[in-house]
C-alpha positions as CSV (number, residue, x, y, z in Angstrom):
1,X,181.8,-43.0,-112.4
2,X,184.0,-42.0,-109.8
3,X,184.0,-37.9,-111.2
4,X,179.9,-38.5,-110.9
5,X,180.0,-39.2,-107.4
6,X,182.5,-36.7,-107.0
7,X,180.5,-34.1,-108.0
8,X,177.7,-35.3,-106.6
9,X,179.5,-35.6,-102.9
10,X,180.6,-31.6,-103.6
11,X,177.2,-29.9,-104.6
12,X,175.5,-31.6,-101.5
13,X,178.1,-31.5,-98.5
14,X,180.1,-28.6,-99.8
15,X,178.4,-26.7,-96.9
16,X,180.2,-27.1,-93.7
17,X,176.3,-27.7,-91.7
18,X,175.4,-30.1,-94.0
19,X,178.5,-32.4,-93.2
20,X,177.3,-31.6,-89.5
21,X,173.7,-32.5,-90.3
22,X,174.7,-35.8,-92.1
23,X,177.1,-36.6,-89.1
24,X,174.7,-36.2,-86.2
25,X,172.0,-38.2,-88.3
26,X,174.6,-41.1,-88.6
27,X,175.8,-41.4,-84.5
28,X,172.0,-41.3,-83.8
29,X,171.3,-43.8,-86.3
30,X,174.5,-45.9,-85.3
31,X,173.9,-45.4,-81.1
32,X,169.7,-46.6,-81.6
33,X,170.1,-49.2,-84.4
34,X,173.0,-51.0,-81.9
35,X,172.4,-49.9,-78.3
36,X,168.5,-49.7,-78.9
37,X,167.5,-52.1,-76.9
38,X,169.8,-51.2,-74.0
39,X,168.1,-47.6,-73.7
40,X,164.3,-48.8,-74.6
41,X,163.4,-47.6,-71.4
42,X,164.9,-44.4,-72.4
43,X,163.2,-44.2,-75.7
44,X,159.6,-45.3,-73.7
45,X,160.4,-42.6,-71.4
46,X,161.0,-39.6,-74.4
47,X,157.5,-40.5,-75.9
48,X,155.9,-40.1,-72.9
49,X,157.7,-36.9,-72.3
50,X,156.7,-35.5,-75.9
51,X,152.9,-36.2,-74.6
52,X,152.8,-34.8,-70.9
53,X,154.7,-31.7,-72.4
54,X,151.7,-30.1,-73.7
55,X,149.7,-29.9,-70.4
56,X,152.9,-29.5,-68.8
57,X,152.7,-25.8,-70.5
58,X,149.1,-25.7,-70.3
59,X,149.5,-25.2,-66.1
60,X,152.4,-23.2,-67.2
61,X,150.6,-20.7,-68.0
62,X,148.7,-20.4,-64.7
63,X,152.4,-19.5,-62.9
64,X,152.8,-22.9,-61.7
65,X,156.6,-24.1,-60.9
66,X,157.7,-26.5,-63.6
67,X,158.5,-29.5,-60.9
68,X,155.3,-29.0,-59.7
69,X,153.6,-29.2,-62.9
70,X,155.2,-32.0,-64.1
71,X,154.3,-34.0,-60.8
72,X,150.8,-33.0,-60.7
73,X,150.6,-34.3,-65.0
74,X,152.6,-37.1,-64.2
75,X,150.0,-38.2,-61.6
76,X,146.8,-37.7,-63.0
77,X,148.8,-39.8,-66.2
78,X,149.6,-42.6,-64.2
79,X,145.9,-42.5,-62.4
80,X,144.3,-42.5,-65.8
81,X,146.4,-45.8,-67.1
82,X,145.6,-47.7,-63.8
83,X,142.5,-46.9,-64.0
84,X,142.2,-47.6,-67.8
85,X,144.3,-50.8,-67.3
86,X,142.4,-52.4,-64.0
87,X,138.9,-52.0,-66.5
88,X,140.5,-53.3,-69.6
89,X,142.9,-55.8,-68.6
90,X,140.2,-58.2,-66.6
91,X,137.8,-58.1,-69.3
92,X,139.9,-58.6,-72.1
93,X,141.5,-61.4,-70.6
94,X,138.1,-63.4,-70.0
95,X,137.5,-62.3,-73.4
96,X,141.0,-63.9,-74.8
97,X,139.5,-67.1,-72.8
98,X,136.1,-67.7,-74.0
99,X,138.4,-67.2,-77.6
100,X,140.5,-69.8,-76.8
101,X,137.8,-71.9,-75.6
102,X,135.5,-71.2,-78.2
103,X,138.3,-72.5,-81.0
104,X,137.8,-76.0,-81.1
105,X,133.9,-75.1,-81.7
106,X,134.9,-72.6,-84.6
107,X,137.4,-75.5,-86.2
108,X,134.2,-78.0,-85.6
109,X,131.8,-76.0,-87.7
110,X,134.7,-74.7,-90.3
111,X,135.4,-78.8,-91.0
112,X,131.7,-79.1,-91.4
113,X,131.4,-76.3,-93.8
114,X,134.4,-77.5,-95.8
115,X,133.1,-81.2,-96.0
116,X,129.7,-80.3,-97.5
117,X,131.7,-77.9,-100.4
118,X,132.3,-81.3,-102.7
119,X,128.0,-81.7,-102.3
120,X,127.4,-77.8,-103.2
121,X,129.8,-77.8,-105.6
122,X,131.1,-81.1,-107.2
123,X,132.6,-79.4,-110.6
124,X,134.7,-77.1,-108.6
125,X,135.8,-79.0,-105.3
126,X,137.3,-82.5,-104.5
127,X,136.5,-84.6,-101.4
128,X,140.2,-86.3,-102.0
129,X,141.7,-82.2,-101.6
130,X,139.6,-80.7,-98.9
131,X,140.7,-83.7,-96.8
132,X,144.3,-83.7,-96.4
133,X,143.8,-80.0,-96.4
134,X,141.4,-79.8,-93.2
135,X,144.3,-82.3,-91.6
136,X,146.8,-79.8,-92.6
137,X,145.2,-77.2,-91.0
138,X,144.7,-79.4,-87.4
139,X,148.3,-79.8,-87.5
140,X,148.5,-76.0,-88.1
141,X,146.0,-75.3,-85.1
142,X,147.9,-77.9,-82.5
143,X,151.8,-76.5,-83.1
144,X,150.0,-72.9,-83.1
145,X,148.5,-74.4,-79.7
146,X,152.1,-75.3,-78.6
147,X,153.9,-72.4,-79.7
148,X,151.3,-70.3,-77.3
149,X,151.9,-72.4,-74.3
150,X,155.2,-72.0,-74.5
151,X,155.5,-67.9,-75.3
152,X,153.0,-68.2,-72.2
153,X,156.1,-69.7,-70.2
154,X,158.8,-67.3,-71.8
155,X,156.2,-64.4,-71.0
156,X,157.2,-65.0,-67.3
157,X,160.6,-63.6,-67.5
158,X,159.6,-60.7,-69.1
159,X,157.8,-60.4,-66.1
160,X,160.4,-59.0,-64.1
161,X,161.5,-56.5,-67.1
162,X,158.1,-55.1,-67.0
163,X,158.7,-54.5,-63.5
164,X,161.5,-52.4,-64.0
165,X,159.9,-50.0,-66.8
166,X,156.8,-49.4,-64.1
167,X,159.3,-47.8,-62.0
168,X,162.2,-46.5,-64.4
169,X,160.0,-45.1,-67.1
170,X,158.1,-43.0,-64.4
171,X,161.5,-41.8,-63.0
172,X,162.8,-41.0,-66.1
173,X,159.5,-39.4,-67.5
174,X,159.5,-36.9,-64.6
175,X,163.6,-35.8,-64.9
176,X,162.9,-35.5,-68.4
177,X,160.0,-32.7,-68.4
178,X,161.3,-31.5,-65.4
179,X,164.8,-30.4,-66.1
180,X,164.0,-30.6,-70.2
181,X,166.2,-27.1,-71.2
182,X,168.8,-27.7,-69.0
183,X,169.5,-31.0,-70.7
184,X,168.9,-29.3,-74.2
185,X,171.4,-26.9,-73.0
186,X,174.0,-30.1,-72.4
187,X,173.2,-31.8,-75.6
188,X,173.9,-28.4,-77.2
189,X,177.5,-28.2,-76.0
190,X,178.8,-31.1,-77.1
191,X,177.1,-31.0,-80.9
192,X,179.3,-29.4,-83.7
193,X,179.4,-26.0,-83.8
194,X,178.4,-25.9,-87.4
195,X,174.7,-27.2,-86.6
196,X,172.8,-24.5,-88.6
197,X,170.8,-27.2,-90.8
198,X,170.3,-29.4,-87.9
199,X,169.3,-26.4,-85.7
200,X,166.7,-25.9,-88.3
201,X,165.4,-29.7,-88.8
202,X,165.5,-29.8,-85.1
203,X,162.8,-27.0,-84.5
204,X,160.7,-28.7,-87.1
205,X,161.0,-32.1,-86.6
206,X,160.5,-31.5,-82.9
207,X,156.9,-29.7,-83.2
208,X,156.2,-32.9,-85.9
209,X,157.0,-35.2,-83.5
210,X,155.0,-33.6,-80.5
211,X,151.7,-33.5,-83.0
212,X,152.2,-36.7,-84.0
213,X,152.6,-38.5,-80.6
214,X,149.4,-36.6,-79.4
215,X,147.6,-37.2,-82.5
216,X,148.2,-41.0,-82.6
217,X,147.1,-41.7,-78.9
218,X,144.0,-39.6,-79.3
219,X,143.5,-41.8,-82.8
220,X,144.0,-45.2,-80.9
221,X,141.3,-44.1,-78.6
222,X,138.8,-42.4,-80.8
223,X,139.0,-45.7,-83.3
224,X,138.6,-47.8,-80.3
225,X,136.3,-46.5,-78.5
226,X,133.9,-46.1,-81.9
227,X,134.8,-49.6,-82.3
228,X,133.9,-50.8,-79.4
229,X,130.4,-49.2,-79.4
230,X,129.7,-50.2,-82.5
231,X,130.6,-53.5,-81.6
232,X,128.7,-53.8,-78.4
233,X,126.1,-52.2,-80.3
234,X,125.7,-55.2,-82.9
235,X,126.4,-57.7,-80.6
236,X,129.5,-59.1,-81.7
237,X,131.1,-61.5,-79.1
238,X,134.6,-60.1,-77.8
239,X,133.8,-56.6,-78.7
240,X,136.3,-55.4,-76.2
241,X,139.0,-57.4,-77.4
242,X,138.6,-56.6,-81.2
243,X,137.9,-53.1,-80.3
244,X,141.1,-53.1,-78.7
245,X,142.8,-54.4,-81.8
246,X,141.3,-52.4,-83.7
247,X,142.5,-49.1,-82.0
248,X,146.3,-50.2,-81.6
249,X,146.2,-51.0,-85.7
250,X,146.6,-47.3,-86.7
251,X,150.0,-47.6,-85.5
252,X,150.8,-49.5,-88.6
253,X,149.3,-47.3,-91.7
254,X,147.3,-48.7,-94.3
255,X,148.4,-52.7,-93.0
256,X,147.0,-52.5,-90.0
257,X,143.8,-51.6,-90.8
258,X,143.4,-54.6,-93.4
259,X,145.4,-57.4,-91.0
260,X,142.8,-56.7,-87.8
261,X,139.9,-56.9,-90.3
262,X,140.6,-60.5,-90.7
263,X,139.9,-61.0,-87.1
264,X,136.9,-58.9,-87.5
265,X,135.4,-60.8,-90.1
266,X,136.3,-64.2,-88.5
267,X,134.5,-63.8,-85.2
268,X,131.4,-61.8,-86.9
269,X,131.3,-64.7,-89.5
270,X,131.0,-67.7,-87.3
271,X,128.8,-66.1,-85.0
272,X,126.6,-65.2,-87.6
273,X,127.6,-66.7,-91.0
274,X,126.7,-64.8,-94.3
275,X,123.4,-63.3,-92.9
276,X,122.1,-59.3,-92.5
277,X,124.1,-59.1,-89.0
278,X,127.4,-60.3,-90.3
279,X,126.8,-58.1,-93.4
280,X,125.9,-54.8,-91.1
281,X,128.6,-55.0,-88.9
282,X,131.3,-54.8,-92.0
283,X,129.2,-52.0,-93.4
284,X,130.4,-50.3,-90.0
285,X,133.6,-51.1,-89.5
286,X,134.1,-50.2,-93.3
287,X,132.7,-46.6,-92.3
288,X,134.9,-46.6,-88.9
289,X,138.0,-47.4,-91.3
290,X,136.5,-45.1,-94.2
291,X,136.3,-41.6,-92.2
292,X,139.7,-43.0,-89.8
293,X,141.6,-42.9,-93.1
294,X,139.6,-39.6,-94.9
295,X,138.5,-37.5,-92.1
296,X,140.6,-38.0,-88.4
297,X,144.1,-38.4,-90.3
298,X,144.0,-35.7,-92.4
299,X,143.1,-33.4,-89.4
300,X,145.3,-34.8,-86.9
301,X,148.2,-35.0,-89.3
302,X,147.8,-32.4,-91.4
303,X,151.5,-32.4,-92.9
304,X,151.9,-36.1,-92.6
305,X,149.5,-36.9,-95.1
306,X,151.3,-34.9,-97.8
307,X,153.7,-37.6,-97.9
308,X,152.8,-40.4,-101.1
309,X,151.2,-43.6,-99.4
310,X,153.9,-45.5,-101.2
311,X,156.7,-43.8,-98.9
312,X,154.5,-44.5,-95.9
313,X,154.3,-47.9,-96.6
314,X,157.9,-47.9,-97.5
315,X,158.9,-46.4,-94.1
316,X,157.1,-48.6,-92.2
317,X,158.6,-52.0,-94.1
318,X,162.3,-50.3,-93.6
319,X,162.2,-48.8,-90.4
320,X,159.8,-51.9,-88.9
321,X,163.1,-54.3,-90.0
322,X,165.4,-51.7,-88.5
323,X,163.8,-51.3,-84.9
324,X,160.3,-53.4,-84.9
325,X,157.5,-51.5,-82.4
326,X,159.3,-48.4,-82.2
327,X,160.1,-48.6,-86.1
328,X,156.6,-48.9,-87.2
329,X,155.6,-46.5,-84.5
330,X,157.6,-43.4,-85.6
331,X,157.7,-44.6,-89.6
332,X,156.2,-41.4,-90.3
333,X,158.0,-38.9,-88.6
334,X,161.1,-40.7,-89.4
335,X,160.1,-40.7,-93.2
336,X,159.0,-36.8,-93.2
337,X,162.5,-36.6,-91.3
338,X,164.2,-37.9,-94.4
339,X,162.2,-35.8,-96.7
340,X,163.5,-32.4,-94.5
341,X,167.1,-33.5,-94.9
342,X,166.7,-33.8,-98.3
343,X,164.9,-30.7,-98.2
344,X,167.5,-28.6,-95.7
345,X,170.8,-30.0,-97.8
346,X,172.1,-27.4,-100.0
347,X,172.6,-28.3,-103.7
348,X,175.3,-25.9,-105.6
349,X,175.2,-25.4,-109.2
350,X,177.6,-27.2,-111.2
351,X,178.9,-24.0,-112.5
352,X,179.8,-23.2,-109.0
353,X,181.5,-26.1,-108.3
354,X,184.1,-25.7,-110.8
């Protein structure tokens, strides 16, 4: 056993850069997985960063300074998401309280439904089981009622945190782009000198990670937006809300787009029960989902989707447990980051070894 791992150990980090590669992979893993949620304004502020670069370099190319690029992004950026936020955030909270109010009305006719099941269907249901399960499901509903007031008062102390990412994350958005190669230069310095294989995952990972920030922004607002006219089209109550859910959900692959269709399905059902309405508006969210997962993906990740759907998944259960938002977030990239290691670590013949 021991000679097996022996010889394993020696035909994959008999290369000096591979022990470098394995090593810088480990004190990032180490300083995020521990410290993570001391530098999350940091880690906010690097995203961002990856997606202003790109018209950063567009007005580049014009001859513009750098500093003055990077100001001139970083306000129309910051416009666009006040803007975006002072139309979304007032309708989607009336929206979250006609929902609220509208509950005890959903509950009403759901009880009503479920009592007249033993009538419909005597051989298959029992009046003395659909009881104590309807009570069940009150209790459920109150403590769920509970729970939300009191997040509601928890919420107000993360008040004052949000406070501090409005003006940080800006700060530290604008140093980043603007003196970006000198602090590559930095970081550079104080890596190992034998960074040959991590030189060369670097350069790929970093033009993976640039596409796939970009990519899944302009995905959460292309799904959304089709949502949300689709929605409004049909006439399905809280269409900005569900729209809304329905965009963020392509940040989890594959679960996301089956947990927010429960929502979908709910609200279309009781507004319209099992009749040609309720049955149109699946048909198109099916097709929203259908070309999401078959057309947009493909093109805006091109080399993501060559990994199996099973390490996608996979990635997002492991890394989602390691660092929640951000986990599920960057599950891909991080799992295509694994399969390039894999890929960049050398493997010597056993002949060579002895």
């Amino acid at each position: 056993m021991f000679e097996m791992v022996t010889r394993w150990y020696q035909r994959r980090f008999s290369d000096p850069n591979a022990v470098s590669l394995v090593a810088i992979l480990v004190v990032g893993f180490v300083i995020i997985y521990f410290m993570g949620h001391l530098i999350a304004p940091l880690l906010v502020a690097i995203v961002l960063a990856y997606l202003l670069e790109w018209p950063v370099s567009q007005l580049r190319r014009f001859k513009l300074p750098r500093t003055a690029a990077v100001a001139l992004v970083l306000i129309v950026f910051i416009s666009v998401m006040l803007m975006a936020l002072l139309g979304l955030v007032p309708t989607m909270w009336k929206q979250i309280s006609n929902l609220v109010n509208d509950i005890p009305n959903m509950y009403s006719d759901l009880q009503r439904f479920i009592s007249t099941i033993p009538q419909r269907y005597p051989d298959l249901a029992n009046l003395d089981i659909v009881e104590p399960l309807m009570d069940n499901t009150k209790n459920k509903a109150l403590g769920f009622g509970e729970s939300l007031v009191k997040e509601s008062f928890s919420s107000l102390v993360s008040l004052a945190t949000l406070a501090i990412y409005l003006i940080l994350v800006p700060l530290l958005v604008f140093f980043l782009l603007k003196d970006k190669y000198q602090m590559l230069r930095y970081v550079g310095r104080v890596m190992p000198r034998n960074r040959v294989l991590a030189n060369q995952v670097w350069v790929e990972m970093n033009q993976q990670i640039s596409n796939y920030i970009r990519g899944k922004v302009l995905e959460i607002i292309i799904v959304g937006v089709t949502s949300y006219v689709a929605f409004a089209v049909l006439g399905l109550r809280y269409s900005v809300l569900l729209a809304v859910a329905v965009g963020l959900s392509v940040l989890i692959p594959y679960i996301g787009a089956a947990a927010v269709t429960v929502p979908v399905a709910i609200v279309a059902l009781f507004q319209w029960g099992l009749t040609p309405e309720f049955y149109s508006l699946m048909i198109a969210y099916g097709i929203i989902q259908a070309l999401d997962g078959n057309v947009l993906v493909p093109i805006l990740f091109s080399e993501a989707v060559n990994l199996h759907p099973v390490a996608i998944i996979a990635a997002v259960l492991i890394f989602g447990g390691l660092w929640g938002f951000w986990g599920v977030f960057f599950a891909i990239p991080l799992a295509t980051l694994v399969k390039a290691v894999l890929h960049a670590l050398p493997v010597q013949d056993d002949e060579n070894i002895a």
